[in-house]
C-alpha positions in Angstrom: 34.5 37.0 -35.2 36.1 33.5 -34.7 35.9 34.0 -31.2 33.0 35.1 -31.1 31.3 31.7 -32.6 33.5 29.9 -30.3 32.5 31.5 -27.4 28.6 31.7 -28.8 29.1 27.8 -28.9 30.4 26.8 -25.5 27.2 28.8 -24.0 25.0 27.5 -26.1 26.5 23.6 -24.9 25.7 24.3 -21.1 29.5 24.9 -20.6 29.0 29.1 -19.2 28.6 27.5 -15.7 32.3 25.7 -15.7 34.1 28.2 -17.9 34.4 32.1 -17.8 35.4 32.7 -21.3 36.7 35.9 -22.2 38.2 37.2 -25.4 40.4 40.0 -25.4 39.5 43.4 -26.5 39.0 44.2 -30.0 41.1 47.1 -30.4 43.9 45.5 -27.8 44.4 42.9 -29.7 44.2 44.7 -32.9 46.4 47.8 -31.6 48.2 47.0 -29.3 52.3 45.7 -29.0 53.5 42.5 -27.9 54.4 43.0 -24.5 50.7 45.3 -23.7 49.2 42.1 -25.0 51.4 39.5 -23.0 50.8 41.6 -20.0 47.3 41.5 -20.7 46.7 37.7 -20.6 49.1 37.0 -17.6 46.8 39.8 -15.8 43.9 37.6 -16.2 45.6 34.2 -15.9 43.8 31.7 -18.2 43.7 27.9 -17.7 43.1 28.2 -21.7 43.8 30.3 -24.4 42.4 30.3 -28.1 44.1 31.7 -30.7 43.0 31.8 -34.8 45.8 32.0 -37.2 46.2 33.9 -40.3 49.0 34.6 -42.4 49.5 37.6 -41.3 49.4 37.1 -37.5 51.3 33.5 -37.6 54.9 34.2 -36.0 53.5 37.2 -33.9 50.5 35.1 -32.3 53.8 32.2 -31.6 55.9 34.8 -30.0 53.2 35.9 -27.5 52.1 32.7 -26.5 55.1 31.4 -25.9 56.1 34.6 -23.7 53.0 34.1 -21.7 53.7 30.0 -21.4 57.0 31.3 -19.8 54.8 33.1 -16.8 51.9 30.3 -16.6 52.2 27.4 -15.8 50.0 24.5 -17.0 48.7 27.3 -19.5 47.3 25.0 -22.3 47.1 27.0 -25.6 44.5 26.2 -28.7 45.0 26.8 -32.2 42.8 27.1 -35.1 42.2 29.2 -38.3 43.3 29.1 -41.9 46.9 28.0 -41.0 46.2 25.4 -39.0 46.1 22.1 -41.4 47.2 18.8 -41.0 50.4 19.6 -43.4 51.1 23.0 -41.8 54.3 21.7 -39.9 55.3 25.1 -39.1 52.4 25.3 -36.6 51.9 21.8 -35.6 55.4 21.2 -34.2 55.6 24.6 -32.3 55.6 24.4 -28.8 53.6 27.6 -28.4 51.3 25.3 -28.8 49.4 22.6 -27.4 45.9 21.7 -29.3 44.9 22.2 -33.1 42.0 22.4 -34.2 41.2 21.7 -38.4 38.4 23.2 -40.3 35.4 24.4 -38.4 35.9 24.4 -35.0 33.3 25.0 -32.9 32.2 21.6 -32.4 35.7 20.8 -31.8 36.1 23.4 -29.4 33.1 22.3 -27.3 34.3 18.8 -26.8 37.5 19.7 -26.0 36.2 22.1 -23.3 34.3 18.7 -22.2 37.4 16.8 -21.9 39.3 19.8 -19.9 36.0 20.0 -17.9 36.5 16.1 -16.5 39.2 14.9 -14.0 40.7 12.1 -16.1 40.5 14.1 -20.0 40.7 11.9 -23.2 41.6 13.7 -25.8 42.1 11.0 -27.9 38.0 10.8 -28.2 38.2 14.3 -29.7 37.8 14.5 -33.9 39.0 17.3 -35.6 42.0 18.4 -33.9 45.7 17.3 -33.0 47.2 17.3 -29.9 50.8 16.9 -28.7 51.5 14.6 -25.6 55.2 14.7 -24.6 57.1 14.7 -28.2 54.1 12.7 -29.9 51.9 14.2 -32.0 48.4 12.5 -32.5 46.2 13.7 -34.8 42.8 12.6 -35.1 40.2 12.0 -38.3 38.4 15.4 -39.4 34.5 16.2 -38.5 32.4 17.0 -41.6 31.1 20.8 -42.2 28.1 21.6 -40.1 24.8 20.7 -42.3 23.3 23.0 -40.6 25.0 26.5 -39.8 22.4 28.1 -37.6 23.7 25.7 -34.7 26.2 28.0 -34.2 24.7 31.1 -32.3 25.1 34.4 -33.2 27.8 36.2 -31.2 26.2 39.4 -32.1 22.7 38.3 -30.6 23.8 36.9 -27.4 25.5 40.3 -26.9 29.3 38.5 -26.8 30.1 40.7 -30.1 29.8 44.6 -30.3 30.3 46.4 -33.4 30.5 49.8 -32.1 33.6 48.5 -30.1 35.1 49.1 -33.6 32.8 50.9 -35.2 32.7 47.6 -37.9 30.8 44.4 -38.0 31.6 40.8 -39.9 28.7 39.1 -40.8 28.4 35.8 -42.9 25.1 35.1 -44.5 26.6 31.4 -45.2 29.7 29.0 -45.0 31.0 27.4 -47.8 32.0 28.3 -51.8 30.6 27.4 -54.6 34.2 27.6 -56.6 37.4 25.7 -56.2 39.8 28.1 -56.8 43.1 26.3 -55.8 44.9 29.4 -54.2 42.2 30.0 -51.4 41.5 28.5 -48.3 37.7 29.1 -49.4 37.9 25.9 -51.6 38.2 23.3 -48.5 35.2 24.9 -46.4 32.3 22.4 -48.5 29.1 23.4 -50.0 27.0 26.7 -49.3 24.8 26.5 -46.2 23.2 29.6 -45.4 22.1 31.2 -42.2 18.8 31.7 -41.2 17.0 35.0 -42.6 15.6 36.2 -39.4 18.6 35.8 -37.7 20.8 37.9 -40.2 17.7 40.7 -40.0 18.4 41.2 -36.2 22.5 41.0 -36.8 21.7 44.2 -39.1 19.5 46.0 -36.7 22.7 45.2 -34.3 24.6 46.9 -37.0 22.0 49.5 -37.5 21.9 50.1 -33.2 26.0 50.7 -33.2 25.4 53.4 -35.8 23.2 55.1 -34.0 25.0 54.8 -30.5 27.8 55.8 -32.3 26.3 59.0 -34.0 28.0 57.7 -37.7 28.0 55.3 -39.5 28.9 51.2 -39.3 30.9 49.3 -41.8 29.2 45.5 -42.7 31.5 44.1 -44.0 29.7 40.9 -45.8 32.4 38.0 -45.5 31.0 35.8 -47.8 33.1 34.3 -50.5 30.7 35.6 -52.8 27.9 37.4 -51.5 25.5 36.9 -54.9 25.7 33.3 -54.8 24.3 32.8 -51.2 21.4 31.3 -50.6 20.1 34.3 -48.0 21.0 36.6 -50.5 17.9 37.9 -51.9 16.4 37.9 -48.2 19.4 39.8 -46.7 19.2 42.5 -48.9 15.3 42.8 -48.2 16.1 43.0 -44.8 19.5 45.6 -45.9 16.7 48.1 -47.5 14.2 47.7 -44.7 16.7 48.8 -41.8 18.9 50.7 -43.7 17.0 53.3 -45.2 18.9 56.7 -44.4 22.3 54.8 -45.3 23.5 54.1 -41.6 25.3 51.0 -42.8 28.0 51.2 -45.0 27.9 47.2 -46.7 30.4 45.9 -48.5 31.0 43.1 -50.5 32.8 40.1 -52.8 30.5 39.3 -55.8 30.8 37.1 -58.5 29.9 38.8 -61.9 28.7 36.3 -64.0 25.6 36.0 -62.0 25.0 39.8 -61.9 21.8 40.8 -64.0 19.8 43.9 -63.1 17.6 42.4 -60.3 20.7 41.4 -58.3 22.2 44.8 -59.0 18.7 46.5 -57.8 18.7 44.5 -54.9 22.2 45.7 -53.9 21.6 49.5 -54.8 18.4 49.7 -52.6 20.4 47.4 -49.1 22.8 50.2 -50.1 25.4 48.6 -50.7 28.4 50.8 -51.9 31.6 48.8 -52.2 31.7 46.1 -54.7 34.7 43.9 -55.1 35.0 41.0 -57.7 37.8 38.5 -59.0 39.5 38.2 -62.2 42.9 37.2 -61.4 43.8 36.7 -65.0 42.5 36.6 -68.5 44.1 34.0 -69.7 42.4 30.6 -70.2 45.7 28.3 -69.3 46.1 30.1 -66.0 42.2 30.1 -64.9 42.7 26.2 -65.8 46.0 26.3 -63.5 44.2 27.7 -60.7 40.4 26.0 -61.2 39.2 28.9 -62.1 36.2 28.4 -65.0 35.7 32.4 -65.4 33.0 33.5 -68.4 34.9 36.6 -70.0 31.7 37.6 -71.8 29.8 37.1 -69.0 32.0 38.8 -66.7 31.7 41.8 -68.8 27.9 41.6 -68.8 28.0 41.9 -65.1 30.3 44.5 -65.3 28.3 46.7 -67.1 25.1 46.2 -64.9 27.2 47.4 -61.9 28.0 50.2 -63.9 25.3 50.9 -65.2 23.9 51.0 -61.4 26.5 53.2 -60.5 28.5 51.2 -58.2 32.0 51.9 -57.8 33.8 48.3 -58.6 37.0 46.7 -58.0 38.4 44.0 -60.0 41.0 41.7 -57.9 44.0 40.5 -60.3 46.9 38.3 -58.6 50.9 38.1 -59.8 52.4 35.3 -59.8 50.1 32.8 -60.6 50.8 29.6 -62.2 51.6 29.6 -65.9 51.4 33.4 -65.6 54.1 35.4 -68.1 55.1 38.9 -68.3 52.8 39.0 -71.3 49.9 37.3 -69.9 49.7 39.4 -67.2 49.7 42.6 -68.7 47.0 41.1 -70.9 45.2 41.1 -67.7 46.2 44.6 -66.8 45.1 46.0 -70.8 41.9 44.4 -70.6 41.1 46.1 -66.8 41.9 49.4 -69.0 40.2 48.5 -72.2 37.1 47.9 -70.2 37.5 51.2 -67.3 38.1 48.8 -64.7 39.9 49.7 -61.6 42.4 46.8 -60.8 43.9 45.7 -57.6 46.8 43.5 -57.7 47.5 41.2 -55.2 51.1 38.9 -55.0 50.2 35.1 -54.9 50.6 33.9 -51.7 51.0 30.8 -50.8 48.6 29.4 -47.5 48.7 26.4 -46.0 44.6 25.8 -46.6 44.7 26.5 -50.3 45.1 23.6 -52.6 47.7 25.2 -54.5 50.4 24.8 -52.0 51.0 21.2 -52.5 51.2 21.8 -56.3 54.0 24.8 -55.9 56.7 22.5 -57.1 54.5 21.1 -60.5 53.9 24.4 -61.5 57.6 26.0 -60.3 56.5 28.3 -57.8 58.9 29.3 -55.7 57.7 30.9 -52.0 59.1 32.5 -49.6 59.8 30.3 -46.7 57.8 32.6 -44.0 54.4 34.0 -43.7 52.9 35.0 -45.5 54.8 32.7 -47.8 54.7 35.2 -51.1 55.9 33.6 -54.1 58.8 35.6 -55.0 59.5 34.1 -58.5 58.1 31.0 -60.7 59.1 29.3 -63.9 58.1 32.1 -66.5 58.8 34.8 -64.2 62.1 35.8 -62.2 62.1 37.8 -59.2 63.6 40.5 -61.1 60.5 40.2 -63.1 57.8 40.6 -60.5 59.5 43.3 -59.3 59.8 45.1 -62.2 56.3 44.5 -63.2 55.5 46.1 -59.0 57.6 49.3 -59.7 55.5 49.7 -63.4 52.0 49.1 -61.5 53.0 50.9 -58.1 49.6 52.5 -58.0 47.2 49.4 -58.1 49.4 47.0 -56.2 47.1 46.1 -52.9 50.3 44.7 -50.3 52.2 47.8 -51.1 49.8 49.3 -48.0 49.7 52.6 -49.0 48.9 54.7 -46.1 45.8 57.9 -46.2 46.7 59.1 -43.1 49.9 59.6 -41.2 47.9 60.2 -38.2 50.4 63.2 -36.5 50.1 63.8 -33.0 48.0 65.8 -32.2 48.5 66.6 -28.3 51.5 69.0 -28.4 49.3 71.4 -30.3 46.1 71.1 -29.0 46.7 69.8 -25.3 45.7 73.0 -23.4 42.3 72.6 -24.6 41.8 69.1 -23.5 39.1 68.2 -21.3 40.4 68.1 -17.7 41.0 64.7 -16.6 42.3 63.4 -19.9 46.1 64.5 -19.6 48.3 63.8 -16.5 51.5 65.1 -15.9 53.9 62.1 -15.0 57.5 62.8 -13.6 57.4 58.9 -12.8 55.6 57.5 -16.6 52.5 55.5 -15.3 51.3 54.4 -18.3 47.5 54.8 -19.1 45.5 52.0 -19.7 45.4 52.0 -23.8 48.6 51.1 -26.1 50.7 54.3 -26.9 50.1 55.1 -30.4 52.1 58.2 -30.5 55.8 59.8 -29.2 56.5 63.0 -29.1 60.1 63.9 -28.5 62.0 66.9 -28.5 65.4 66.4 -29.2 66.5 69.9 -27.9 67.8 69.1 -24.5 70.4 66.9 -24.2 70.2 65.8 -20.5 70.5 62.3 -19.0 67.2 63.5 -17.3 65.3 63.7 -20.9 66.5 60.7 -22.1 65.5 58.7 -18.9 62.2 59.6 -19.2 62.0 59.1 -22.9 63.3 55.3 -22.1 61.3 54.5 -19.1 60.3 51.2 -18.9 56.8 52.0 -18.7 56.7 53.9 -22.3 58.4 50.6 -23.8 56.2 47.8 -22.3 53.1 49.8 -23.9 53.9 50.6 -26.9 51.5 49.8 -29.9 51.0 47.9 -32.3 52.1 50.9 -34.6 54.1 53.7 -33.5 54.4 56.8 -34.8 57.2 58.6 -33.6 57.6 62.3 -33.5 61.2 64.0 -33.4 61.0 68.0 -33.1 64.8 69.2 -33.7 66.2 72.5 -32.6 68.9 74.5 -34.3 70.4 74.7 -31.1 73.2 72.3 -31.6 75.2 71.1 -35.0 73.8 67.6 -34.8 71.2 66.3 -33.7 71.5 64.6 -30.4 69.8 60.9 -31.2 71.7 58.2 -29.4 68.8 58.4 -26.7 66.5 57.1 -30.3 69.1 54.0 -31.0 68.7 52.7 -27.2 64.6 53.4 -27.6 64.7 51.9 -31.1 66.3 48.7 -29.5 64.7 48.2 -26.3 61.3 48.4 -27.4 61.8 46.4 -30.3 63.4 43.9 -27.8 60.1 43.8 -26.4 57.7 44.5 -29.3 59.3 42.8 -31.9 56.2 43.0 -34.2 55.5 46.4 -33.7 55.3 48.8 -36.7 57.4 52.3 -36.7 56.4 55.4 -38.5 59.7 58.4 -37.6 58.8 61.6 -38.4 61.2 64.5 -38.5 60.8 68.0 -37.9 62.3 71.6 -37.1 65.9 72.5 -37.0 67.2 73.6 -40.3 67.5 71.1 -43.7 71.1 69.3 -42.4 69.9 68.7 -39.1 66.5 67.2 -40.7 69.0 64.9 -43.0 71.4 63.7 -40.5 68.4 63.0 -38.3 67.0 60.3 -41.1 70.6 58.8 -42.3 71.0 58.2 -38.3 67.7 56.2 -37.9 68.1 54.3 -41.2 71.9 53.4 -40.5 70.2 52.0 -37.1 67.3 50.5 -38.5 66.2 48.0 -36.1 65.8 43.9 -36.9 61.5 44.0 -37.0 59.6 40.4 -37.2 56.4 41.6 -38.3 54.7 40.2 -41.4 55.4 43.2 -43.4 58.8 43.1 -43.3 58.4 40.0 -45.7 56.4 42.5 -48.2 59.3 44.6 -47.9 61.5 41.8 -49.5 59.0 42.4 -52.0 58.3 45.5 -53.1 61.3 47.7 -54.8 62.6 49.8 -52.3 63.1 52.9 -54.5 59.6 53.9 -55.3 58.7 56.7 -53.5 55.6 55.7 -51.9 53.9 56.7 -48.4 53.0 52.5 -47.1 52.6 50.5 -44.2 55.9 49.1 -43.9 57.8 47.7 -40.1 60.2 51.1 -40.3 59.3 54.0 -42.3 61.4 57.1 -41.9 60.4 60.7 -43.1 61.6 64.2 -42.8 59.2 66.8 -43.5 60.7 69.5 -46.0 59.2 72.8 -46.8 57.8 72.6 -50.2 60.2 75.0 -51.4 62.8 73.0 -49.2 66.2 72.1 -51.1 67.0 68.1 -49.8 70.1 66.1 -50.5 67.6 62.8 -49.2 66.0 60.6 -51.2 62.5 61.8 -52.5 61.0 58.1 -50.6 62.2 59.8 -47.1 61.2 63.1 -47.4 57.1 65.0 -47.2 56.7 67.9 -48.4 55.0 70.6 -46.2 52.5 73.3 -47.1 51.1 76.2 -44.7 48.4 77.7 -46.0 47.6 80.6 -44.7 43.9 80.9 -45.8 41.9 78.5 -47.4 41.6 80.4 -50.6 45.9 80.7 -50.9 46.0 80.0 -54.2 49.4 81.0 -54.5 49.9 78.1 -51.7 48.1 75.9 -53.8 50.1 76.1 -56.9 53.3 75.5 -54.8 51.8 72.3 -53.8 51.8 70.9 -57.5 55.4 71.1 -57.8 56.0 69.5 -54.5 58.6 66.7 -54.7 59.1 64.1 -51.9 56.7 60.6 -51.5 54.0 63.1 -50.3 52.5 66.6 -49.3 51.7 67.4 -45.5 49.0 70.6 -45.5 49.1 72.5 -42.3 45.7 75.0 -42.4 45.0 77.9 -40.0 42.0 77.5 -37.7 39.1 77.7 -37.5 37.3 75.9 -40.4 34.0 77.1 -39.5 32.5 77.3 -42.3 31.6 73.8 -44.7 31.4 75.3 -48.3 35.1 76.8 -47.6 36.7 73.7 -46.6 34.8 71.9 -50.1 36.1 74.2 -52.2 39.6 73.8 -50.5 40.0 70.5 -50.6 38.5 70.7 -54.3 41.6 72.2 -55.3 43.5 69.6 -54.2 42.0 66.6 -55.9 44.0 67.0 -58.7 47.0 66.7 -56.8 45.3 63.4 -55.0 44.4 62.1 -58.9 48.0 62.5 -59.7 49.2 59.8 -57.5 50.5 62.4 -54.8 50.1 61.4 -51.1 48.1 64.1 -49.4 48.2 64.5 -45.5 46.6 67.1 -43.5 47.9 67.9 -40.2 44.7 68.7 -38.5 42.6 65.5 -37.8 38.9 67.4 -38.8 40.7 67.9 -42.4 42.0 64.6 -42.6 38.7 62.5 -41.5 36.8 65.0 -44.4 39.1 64.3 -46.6 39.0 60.5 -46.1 35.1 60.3 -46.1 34.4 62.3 -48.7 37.4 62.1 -51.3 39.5 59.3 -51.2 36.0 57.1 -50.0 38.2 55.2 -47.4 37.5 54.3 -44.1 39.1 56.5 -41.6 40.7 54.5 -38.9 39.0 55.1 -35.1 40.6 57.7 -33.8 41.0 57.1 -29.9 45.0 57.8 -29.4 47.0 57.5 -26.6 50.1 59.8 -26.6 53.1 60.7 -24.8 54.7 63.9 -25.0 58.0 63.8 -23.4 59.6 67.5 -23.0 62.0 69.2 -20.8 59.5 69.3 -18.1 58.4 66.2 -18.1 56.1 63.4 -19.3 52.6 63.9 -20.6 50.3 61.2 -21.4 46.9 61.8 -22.7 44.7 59.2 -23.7 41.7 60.8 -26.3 38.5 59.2 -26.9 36.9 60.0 -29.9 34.3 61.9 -28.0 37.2 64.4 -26.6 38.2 64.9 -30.0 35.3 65.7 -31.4 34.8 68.1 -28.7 38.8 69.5 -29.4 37.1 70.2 -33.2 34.2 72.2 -31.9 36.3 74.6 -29.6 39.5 75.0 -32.8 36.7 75.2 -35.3 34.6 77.9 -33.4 31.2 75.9 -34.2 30.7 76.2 -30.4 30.3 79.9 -30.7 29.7 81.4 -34.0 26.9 79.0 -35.5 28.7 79.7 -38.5 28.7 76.1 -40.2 27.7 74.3 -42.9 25.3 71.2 -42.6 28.1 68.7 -43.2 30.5 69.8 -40.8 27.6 69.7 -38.6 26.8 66.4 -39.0 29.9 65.0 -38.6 31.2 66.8 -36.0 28.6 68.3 -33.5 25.7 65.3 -33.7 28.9 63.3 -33.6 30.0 65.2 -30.1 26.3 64.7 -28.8 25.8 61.2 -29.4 29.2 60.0 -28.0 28.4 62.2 -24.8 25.2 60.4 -24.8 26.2 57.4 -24.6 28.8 57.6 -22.2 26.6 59.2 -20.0 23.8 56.2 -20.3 26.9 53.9 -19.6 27.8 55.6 -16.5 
C-alpha cells in the first residue's frame, strides 16, 4: 500500500515522464526467498529503490539491499516506514542504505525524485528525510502531516494497485489517531483527516470488481486505527451496504468500543462487516495510565454488548508485558475476558522505534530484546521465567505463537497426471519456473549421486520461497534413512535464503526410520535470520503446537502409531475410508501428537456429506486439536466455513524430484480448481450440493474467464 501512495504521488507531480516507477509484485515480494527477490531487482536494474520498514521485515529488507548494492552500482536505496525515526540508529547507520525518509513520505519522496531528476541534486533542500554523504549523516527538520489527505491519489483508482492480485485490499478512510497510546506508532501520525467520501465509494467498487473477476470473495481490510472514530465513517459504510449487498466483500476492522451504540453497530451489520477487533490491553487503571491509555470499563462493556447483541463475532486485543503489568494484573485481564465471554488475543509488547514507549523502556524496567522485533522479554514485576510461564498457561489465545490452519501438502505427486497439459515440465537440467518454489518433494529411496544432484541444483536453491515446505517420502528399503543429501540442501539454501521459513515433513518407511529422519534434521537445524526466530526465543519450546516458526520438523504417525518422539514433532494421520467412518472418527479423538492429518477417499461429490463430515470433527477442532486435511478442496471448506479464517491463495509452484528426474509444476488457482472438478466427479455426475458448487465450479468459470479476456 505504501508504494502504492508513493508511486500515486510522483504521477500525480508530473514526474511519470522522467521516472518509470515500478514496484515489485505483490505476491514476490510477499512469497518469495531472498535470492528470487535479489534476482528480481538486479533483472530490472533500478537507479532507485524504495523500501518500507516494519518490524518484521527490518534485517531481511537490509540483507537484500545490500546483496543487490553489491551487483549495482550507483544503486541509491530509500527507506521509510514505521522503523525509520530519527533515533532508530539501527537503520540510519546501515549502509544498505542511502536516504530516510520520517513520517509521511510522499511529499518527501516527490522532492527527492526532483533533486535525483536535476544534474547538480541538493539534498540538503529536502525536509523530512536524512541522508548520508560519505560517513556524515545529515538529517533535516520534519514536514507537518498533510492537512489535507486527498492530495495523495488513490493507488487503487489510477489502476497502480490491484486487489485481485492478492485477492485483498488495504484501504484507509483517514490518517491519524485520536488516542496516544505510548506503545504504537499510531500515536506520532497527528490528528484524524479523513479521505474524501466519493473517493473511498469507487476504492470499494474496486474491491467489489476483484470479487467478481475473481469469482469469490475480497477481503477489505479497513486499516484505520479505529475505524468508528473516522470522520468518513458513517459515509463509508453507506457506500459498504450500497455495493456490497450479496456480501462480496469480506470488511474487517479495529474499533473502539466506547463509542459503539446501536446505530454504529447497524451501520456495520448492514456494510457487512464481519470481523470486529478492539483493544483492551489491560484492566488495570495503573497500567492504562503507564501506557496513555484512558479506557472506560463500563463503557467498554456497553459496547461490548451492542456488538453482541448484533451478532458480530469480536476479538478483544490484550498485550503481556506492559509497564507496571504483574502476574496478577494480567490475569485480571484474562478473568475479566472470561467473566464477560470475550475471546482474547494476547499479543507480547514489543518494542518499535515509532512508539513513544521505547524511550521510556528504562523508567518503567522494560527489558527488550536487542533485534526486531525488539520483544520485551522480561520487566521489573515480571521475569522471563514469568512471561513464559504465563505463554505455556494461555497457549491457545497467544497471537505471535502463529498457529498454522493449514500445512498446505503438496499436492502434485498425487494429483500430477491430471494436470492440464502445459502446466508440468519434465526437467533433467532444473529450469526453474517463473514463481518462488513453495514445495519439495523428495524421495529419499534412491541413494544415487544422480538424485541428490538434482535435488541440490543450483536452480531449486536460488528459487526457493519465502516458506518452504519440504516433503521427505522414506522407503523401508534401507536401515536408515539416507539424508546427508538434506544437511547440504538445508545449508546451501539457507546460505542463500537466510530468511526463508522451513516446514519438514516426514513420511513412509516404518516408525524408526520416521524418527531417525526427524532427530537427523533437528540435530542439523540450520542458523535462520528471519524475524520469527526471535518469537522462538519466546515462546516455550515444549508446547506441542502446529506454528509458524523458521524450522518446524514433523513426522506423520498413524493414529494408532507407537512414537518414541516428542508429541511437538509428530501428526497424527487418519485415512478414512468413507465419510461416514465412524469408527475412523472415534480413533481421531484419541490421537496424540501436535495435530491430526485426515487423508479422505475421492470423490466428495456430494455437499451435505462433506457437512456432516467435517461436523463430526468440530469437536476435535474445539478441543484445541490441530486439524489438517490432505486434500486442498477439504482444507479450503474447512477454512471458510469452520475455523472462519482466511485461506491463503493457493497458486503453488512445486518440484518433485524422483528417480526419474525433476518435475516442476507451477498451479494457478484456476488449474486447481479445475484438478477439484475432475477428483470430485462434479464434471460428470451433477451430483453436488449448492455450496460445493459455488465454490468450486463458478469459481473454475470465472478464473477461465478472465484469463481468457486477459489473453
Amino acid at each position: 500500500m505504501a508504494a502504492g501512495f508513493l508511486k500515486s504521488a510522483a504521477f500525480h507531480a508530473g514526474l511519470e515522464t522522467d521516472f518509470a516507477i515500478e514496484i515489485l509484485d505483490a505476491r514476490q515480494a510477499a512469497t518469495g526467498g531472498c535470492a528470487h527477490i535479489i534476482r528480481e531487482i538486479i533483472r530490472r536494474a533500478p537507479d532507485v529503490v524504495g523500501t518500507s520498514i516494519y518490524l518484521w521485515n527490518a534485517q531481511r529488507n537490509s540483507y537484500i539491499l545490500a546483496e543487490v548494492k553489491k551487483h549495482l552500482d550507483g544503486l541509491r536505496v530509500v527507506a521509510g516506514g514505521p522503523e525509520v525515526t530519527r533515533d532508530a540508529d539501527y537503520i540510519l547507520q546501515d549502509r544498505a542504505y542511502d536516504f530516510f525518509v520520517f513520517g509521511e513520505g510522499e511529499r518527501t519522496w516527490v522532492e527527492l525524485l526532483r533533486q535525483m531528476r536535476s544534474r547538480r541534486p541538493v539534498f540538503t533542500d529536502v525536509r523530512g528525510m536524512a541522508f548520508r554523504d560519505g560517513e556524515e549523516l545529515f538529517v533535516h527538520p520534519l514536514h507537518q502531516p498533510i492537512v489535507d489527505v486527498n492530495e495523495v491519489p488513490s493507488p487503487y483508482l489510477e489502476g497502480i494497485l490491484d486487489p485481485a492480485d492478492c485477492g485483498e485490499i488495504l484501504l484507509f478512510t483517514m490518517r491519524g489517531c485520536l488516542q496516544g497510546c505510548s506503545y504504537c506508532s499510531w500515536s506520532a501520525r497527528g490528528r484524524l483527516r479523513a479521505f474524501a467520501a466519493d473517493r473511498l465509494h469507487e476504492e470499494l467498487l474496486v474491491a467489489r470488481k476483484a470479487a467478481d473477476r475473481l469469482g469469490r470473495r475480497v477481503i477489505v481490510s479497513v486499516a484505520d486505527s479505529a475505524f468508528n472514530t473516522s470522520p468518513a465513517f458513517w459515509d463509508f459504510c453507506g457506500s459498504a451496504k450500497q455495493i456490497n449487498r450479496d456480501g462480496s466483500l469480506d470488511i474487517r476492522c479495529f474499533l473502539q468500543a466506547e463509542l459503539i451504540d446501536d446505530a454504529v453497530a447497524r451501520a456495520l451489520k448492514e456494510a457487512g462487516v464481519c470481523t470486529a477487533e478492539i483493544g483492551l490491553q489491560s484492566t488495570d487503571p495503573d497500567v492504562l495510565a503507564n501506557i496513555n491509555r484512558r479506557d472506560d470499563i463500563d463503557r467498554f462493556l456497553e459496547g461490548v454488548q451492542v456488538l453482541k447483541d448484533w451478532g458480530f463475532p469480536i476479538v478483544v486485543d490484550s498485550i503481556l508485558g506492559l509497564p507496571g503489568d504483574t502476574r496478577e494484573s494480567f490475569e485480571q485481564t484474562l478473568r475479566f475476558n472470561r467473566q464477560h465471554n470475550l475471546s482474547p488475543l494476547v499479543f507480547n509488547l514489543s518494542l518499535g522505534h515509532g512508539s513513544k514507549l521505547r524511550g521510556k523502556a528504562a523508567e518503567f524496567g522494560l527489558r527488550p530484546d536487542e533485534h526486531p522485533p525488539f520483544y520485551v522479554y522480561e520487566t521489573e514485576h515480571l521475569a522471563h521465567a514469568q512471561i513464559t510461564e504465563i505463554m505455556r498457561e494461555n497457549v491457545g489465545i497467544l497471537a505471535d505463537s502463529d498457529p498454522l490452519d493449514d500445512l498446505q501438502f503438496p499436492l502434485a505427486g498425487a494429483w500430477a497426471a491430471q494436470m492440464p497439459p502445459g502446466n508440468g515440465q519434465d526437467d533433467e537440467q532444473g529450469r526453474p519456473a517463473s514463481a518462488p518454489i513453495t514445495h519439495i518433494s523428495v524421495c529419499a529411496g534412491t541413494g544415487d549421486d544422480q538424485h541428490r544432484e538434482r535435488v541440490l541444483h543450483e536452480s531449486i536453491l536460488r528459487n526457493i520461497a519465502g516458506h518452504v515446505t519440504l516433503s521427505v517420502e522414506l522407503t523401508e528399503e534401507t536401515d536408515a534413512p539416507d539424508l546427508a543429501w538434506l544437511e547440504t540442501l538445508l545449508a546451501r539454501a539457507v546460505e542463500r535464503n537466510p530468511f526463508s521459513t522451513w516446514t519438514l515433513l516426514f513420511e513412509g518407511g516404518n516408525a524408526r526410520l520416521r524418527q531417525a529422519a526427524v532427530e537427523f534434521a533437528l540435530d542439523r537445524k540450520p542458523t535462520l535470520r528471519s524475524f520469527l526466530g526471535h518469537r522462538d526465543l519466546l515462546y516455550p519450546d515444549d508446547i506441542p503446537r502446529v506454528r509458524n516458526r523458521p524450522f518446524a520438523v514433523y513426522s506423520i504417525e498413524p493414529v494408532s502409531a507407537v512414537t518414541r518422539l516428542p508429541s511437538a514433532h509428530y501428526l497424527s494421520y487418519l485415512r478414512v475410508q468413507a465419510l461416514d467412518d465412524s469408527e475412523s472418527l472415534r480413533a481421531a479423538a484419541d490421537a496424540a501428537g501436535a495435530g491430526l492429518v485426515v487423508d479422505t477417499p475421492a470423490p466428495l461429490n456430494r455437499e451435505d456429506k462433506v457437512r456432516s463430515f467435517l461436523d463430526r470433527l468440530v469437536a476435535l477442532h474445539e478441543s484445541g486439536k490441530a486439524l489438517f486435511f490432505k486434500d486442498w478442496v477439504l482444507q479450503r471448506y474447512w477454512q471458510q466455513n469452520y475455523v472462519k479464517s482466511s485461506p491463503r491463495m493457493i497458486a503453488r509452484h512445486e518440484v518433485m524430484v524422483r528417480g526419474d528426474g525433476v518435475r516442476h509444476l507451477e498451479l494457478g488457482e484456476a488449474d486447481l480448481y479445475l484438478d477439484a472438478i475432475v477428483r470430485c466427479g462434479l464434471s460428470v455426475t451433477g451430483q453436488h450440493g449448492a455450496e460445493m458448487e459455488e465454490m468450486i465450479v463458478d469459481a473454475a468459470v470465472q478464473h477461465i474467464r478472465a484469463i481468457s479476456e486477459g489473453i
